[in-house]
C-alpha positions, 0 to 999 in steps of 0.5 A: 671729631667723633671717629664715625664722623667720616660716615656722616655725610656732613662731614664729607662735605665739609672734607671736600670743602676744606680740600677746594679751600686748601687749593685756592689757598696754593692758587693765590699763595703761587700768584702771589710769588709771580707778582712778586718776581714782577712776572705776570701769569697771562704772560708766562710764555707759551709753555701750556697751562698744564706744563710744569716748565715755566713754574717755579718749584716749590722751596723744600722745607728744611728741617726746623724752617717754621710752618707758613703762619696762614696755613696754622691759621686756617688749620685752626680756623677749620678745626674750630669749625669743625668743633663749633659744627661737631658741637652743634651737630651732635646736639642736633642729633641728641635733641632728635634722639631725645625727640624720638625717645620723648614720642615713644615714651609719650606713645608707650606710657604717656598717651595710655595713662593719659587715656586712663586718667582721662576715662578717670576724669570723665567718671569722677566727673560723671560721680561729680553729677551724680553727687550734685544731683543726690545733694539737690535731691537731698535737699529737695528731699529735706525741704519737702520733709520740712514741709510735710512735717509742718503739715503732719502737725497742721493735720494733728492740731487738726486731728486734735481739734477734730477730737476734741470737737468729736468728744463735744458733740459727743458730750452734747449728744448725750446731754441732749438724749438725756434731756430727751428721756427726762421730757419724754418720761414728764410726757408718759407721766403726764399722760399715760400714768407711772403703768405699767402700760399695756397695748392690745394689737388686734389682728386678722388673717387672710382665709388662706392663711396657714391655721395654728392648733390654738387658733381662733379662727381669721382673728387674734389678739396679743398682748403687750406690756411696755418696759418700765419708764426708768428704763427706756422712757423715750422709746416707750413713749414715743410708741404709745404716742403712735398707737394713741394717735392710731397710726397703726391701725390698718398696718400689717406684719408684712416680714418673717423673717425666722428670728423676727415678725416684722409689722409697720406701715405696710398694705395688708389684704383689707387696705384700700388701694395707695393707703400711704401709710408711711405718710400718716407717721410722718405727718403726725411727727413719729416716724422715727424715734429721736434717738437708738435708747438702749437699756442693757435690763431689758434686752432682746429676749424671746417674745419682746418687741424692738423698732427696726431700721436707724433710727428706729421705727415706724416698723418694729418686730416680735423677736421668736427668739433670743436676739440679745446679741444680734440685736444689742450693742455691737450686733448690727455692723451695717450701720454707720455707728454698730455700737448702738442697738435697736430699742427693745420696749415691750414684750408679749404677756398675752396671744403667744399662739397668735405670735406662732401662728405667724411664725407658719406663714409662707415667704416669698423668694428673695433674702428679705423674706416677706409673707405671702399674705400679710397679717392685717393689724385691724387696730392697736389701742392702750388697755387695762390689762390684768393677767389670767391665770392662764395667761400667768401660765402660759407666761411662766412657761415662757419665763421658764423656758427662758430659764431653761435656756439659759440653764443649758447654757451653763450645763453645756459648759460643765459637760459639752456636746458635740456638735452633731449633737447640738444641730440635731437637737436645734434642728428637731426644736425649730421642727416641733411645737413647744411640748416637742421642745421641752421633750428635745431638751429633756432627752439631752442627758438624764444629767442635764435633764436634773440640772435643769428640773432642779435649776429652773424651778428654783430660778423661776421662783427667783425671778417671780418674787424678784419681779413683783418686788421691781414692779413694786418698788419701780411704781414707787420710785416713780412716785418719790422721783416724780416729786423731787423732779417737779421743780427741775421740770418746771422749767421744761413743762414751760418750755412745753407748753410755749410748743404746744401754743407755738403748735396751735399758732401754726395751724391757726395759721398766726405768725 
């Protein structure tokens, strides 16, 4: 046994279990001998219990006389005990010491790293979701890529299809205004000659109305001539059409507008009252042209006519200015197609102080800018008109004007002014008349007044004979075009003539 163990109240019990065992032993050894030496313990004589008289003694051990063998085998017995019981005991005590040892290091080292494993755990859970949620995502997001790329290639074959049927409509958009040009130019032929055509437009002035310096009193009269039929051969007769069939008669110019006179179907001081005008148009079929034709020969310059609105007519309007831009491809960006540009037909070749004194009428307030008081068109009819020499005159000025704007175009370039310069001299040629114009313009530098004399007179002489010769050879190619197109246009003046009955038939009243 361990030297502590006497400490160990286990082993001082089993001490005083040994020594009660040790008595007993002694108690049955000396009865033993009693009953051998035939004496019996109760009948031991008087002597007490406690007194040692009638006790034998104890035989003295000699030297070498053996121990009693029960004794060594007891004293064996106990000390195997006691080892079995040491044995069992401190293996308790070490399994209780590990115990302890085991909770602490479960308490110190084990239970925290199994805390932090555990938050470890929660989050590479929690990054497990994470990941399961991009990965459905991910391919919630390639399935819904799928998808849209399929309809991405939907909407291009769509898109393609689109344009391909955009192009077709295009295509036949402009067979078809071809087709309308050649039926309308067999028309014009056909009716009106090869022209030059020239339309008179009677007008009269309310008594209040602001009096020009060339005026003639409540009345005037303008000239007009129409483009070439190669040029704009639908436009022109469509517009012949309507003054032929009087439908202007009693319209008005109702708009100055600065840069446009505009006239159309509009009541004026001698209409009756609710005239419908506009119905007229639309009745007879010529409200508006089929097509904005559009010739790049004859565009928008000072004195010219053009339809107004999209598509063009019944209103048209005297330009009083160059309009070539706001009026050509691309200058009008309200409508639905800008490219497209109002149709310039004719130009004034006769009464431009008429076309000025117009110009003096008063505006109401508003963006729109409608006369005061209209000027009524009392009628419009197709004439036979050769030019005056005075009218020749007044029309060179016009052309050399035009030269001479564009003279100063081109001498601005070479030698600019400023631009105080420029709104000053804009400013006084919209203030005075014509003489005070050319003045203005002259008063710009001695440099610029010499290009000018010597640019416009040789430009004027230029376009002159340049003219006479397109008029010239323009009667001539309608001839020579008008015979090889004769049997091409049989079939069109077939197709013509089936209208005109089909016409007939309805008015009639026939099926």
């Amino acid at each position: 046994a361990p030297k502590n163990s006497l400490a160990d109240p286990f082993f001082s019990d089993r001490k005083d279990v040994t020594m009660s065992t040790g008595v007993q032993q002694r108690k049955k050894s000396d009865t033993s001998s009693q009953m051998e030496q035939g004496v019996s313990p109760e009948k031991k004589g008087s002597a007490p219990k406690n007194s040692l008289a009638g006790r034998p003694r104890r035989r003295r051990r000699t030297p070498g006389q053996p121990v009693a063998r029960e004794w060594v085998l007891g004293f064996g017995l106990m000390m195997v005990g006691v080892l079995i019981a040491g044995y069992f005991l401190m293996s308790r005590h070490e399994k209780v010491q590990m115990e302890h040892l085991r909770e602490d290091i479960i308490h110190d080292k084990v239970e925290p790293m199994s805390q932090e494993w555990e938050e470890k755990l929660a989050t590479l859970e929690e990054e497990r979701d994470l990941l399961k949620k991009e990965v459905a995502e991910s391919a919630q997001f390639k399935e819904s890529k799928t998808q849209l790329e399929e309809q991405i290639h939907q909407v291009e074959d769509i898109r393609e299809k689109q344009e391909h049927d955009i192009q077709h409509l295009i295509d036949y958009k402009r067979q078809m205004q071809r087709n309308i040009e050649l039926l309308s130019k067999t028309e014009l032929l056909e009716k009106f000659g090869p022209g030059p055509h020239h339309v008179e437009i009677n007008l009269a002035f309310d008594p209040d109305f602001p009096k020009g310096d060339d005026s003639d009193g409540d009345t005037g009269r303008i000239i007009i001539e129409m483009a070439p039929a190669e040029e704009m051969p639908h436009t022109v007769y469509w517009f012949l059409e309507q003054v032929n069939r009087t439908l202007y008669d009693g319209c008005s110019f109702h708009r100055n507008a600065g840069h446009v006179l505009q006239g159309g179907p509009a009541p004026n001081f001698l209409s009756p009252p609710e005239p419908k005008l506009n119905r007229r148009f639309v009745d007879a079929g010529f409200h508006s042209v089929l097509f904005q034709e559009y010739s790049s020969n004859f565009p928008h310059k000072k004195y010219t006519l053009g339809f107004a609105g999209r598509p063009g007519g019944p209103d048209f309007y005297i330009s009083t200015m160059d309009n070539s831009i706001l009026h050509g491809p691309g200058g009008q960006t309200n409508y639905e197609d800008s490219a497209e540009a109002d149709p310039c037909f004719a130009k004034v070749v006769d009464g431009f102080n008429v076309v000025d004194r117009m110009l003096l009428s008063p505006v109401k307030p508003g963006n729109y800018r409608a006369m005061v008081k209209n000027v009524a068109i009392t009628s419009m009819k197709i004439v036979l008109y050769e030019s005056k020499e005075e009218d020749k005159e007044e029309k060179d000025e016009v052309e050399e004007e035009n030269v001479k704007e564009e003279v100063i175009e081109s001498s601005t370039k070479e030698e600019k002014l400023s631009k105080e310069e420029k709104e000053e001299i804009a400013e006084e040629a919209e203030s005075k008349s014509k003489d005070e114009k050319n003045e203005i313009v002259d008063s710009g530098s001695k440099r610029k007044k010499k290009v000018i004399d010597e640019d416009s007179e040789s430009k004027l002489e230029k376009k002159l004979a340049a003219d006479a010769k397109q008029k010239e050879a323009a009667a001539e190619a309608a001839e020579r075009k008008l015979e090889k197109d004769s049997s091409d246009l049989g079939e069109v003046l077939k197709i013509r003539a089936k209208k005109k009955k089909g016409a007939k038939r309805r008015r009639a009243g026939q099926p």
